[in-house]
C-alpha positions as CSV (number, residue, x, y, z in Angstrom):
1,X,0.0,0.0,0.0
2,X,2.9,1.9,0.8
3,X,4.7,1.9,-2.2
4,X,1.3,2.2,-4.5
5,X,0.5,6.0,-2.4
6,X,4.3,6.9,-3.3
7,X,4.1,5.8,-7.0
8,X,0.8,7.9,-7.2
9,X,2.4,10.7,-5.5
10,X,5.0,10.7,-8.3
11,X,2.2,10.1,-10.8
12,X,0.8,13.1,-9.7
13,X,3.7,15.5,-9.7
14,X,4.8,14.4,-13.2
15,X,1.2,14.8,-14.4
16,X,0.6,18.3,-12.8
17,X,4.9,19.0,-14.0
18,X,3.3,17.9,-17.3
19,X,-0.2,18.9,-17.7
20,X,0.2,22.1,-16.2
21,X,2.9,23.8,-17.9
22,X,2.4,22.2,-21.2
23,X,-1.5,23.0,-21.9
24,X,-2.1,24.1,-19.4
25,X,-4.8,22.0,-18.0
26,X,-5.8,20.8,-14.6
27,X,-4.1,23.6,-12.4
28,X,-7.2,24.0,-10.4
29,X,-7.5,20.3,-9.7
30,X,-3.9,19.1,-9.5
31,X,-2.0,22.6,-7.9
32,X,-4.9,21.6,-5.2
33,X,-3.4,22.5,-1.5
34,X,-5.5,19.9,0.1
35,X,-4.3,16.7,-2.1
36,X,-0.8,17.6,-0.9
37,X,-1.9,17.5,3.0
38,X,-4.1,14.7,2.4
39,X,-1.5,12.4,0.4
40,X,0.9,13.7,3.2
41,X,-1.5,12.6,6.0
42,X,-2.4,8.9,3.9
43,X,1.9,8.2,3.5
44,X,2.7,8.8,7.3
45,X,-0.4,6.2,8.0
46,X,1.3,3.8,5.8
47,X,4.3,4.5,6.3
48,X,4.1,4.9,10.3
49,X,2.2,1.2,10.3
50,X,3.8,-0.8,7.9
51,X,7.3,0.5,8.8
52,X,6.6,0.6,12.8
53,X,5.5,-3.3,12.4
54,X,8.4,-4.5,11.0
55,X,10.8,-2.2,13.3
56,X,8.5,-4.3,15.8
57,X,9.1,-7.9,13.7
58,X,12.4,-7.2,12.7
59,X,14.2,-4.5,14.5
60,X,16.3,-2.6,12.2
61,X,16.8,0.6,12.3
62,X,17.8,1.7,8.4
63,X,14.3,0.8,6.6
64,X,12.2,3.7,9.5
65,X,15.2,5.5,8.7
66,X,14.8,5.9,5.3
67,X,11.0,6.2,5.4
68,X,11.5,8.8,7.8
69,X,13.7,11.1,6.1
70,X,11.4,10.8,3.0
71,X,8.7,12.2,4.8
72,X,10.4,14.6,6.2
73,X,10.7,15.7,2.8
74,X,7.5,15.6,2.1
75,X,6.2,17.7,4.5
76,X,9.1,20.4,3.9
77,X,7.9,20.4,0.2
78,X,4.2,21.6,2.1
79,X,5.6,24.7,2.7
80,X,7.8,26.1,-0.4
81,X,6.3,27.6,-2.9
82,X,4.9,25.9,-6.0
83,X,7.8,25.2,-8.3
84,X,10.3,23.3,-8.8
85,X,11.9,23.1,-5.6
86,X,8.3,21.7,-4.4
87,X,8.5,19.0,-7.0
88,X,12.1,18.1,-6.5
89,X,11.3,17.9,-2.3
90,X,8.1,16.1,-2.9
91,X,9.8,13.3,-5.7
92,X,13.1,12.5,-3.5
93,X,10.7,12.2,-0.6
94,X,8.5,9.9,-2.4
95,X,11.7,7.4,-3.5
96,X,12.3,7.5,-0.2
97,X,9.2,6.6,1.6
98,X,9.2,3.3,-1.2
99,X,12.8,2.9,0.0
100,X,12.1,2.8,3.4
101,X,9.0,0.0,2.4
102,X,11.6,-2.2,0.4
103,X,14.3,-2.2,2.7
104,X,11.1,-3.1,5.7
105,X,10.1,-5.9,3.3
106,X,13.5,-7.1,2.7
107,X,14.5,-6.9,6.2
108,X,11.5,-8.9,6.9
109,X,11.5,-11.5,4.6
């Protein structure tokens, strides 16, 4: 679930990268404050439960880590401007978070 809310995210700043500045279409929809706070809000649910069970199950460190930092991102990319230094926050931050979910499902497998 994890890694499927992170792949959205960065489906969603390529397409508003994209959509936006090439036609100029969807700016009202996609530039939307509210879908950054709400994807923000749904990755540190998944996140914070699927990485706190396996810190639980498996007890390294690195993969909560990594997730962490990721989100960390995230939220800093809430409050820059909209540009590219939002989208280049927001995009490390997503690889991140699915980092932080690979290394948890290696590390508990």
């Amino acid at each position: 679930m994890g890694i499927g809310l992170a792949g959205l995210c960065a489906v969603h700043c390529l397409a508003t990268l994209l959509l936006v500045s090439a036609l100029g279409l969807g700016g009202h929809f996609l530039l939307e404050e509210n879908i950054h706070r709400i994807g923000l809000a749904l990755a540190l649910l998944a996140a914070g439960g699927a990485i706190g069970w396996g810190y639980m199950r498996h007890g390294r460190l690195l993969p909560f880590v990594v997730a962490l930092a990721g989100l960390a991102l995230m939220a800093a990319a809430l409050v820059v401007p909209h540009g590219p230094n939002e989208f280049v926050l927001t995009l490390i931050g997503v690889v991140l978070v699915s980092a932080g979910h690979l290394l948890n499902l290696r590390a508990a497998g």
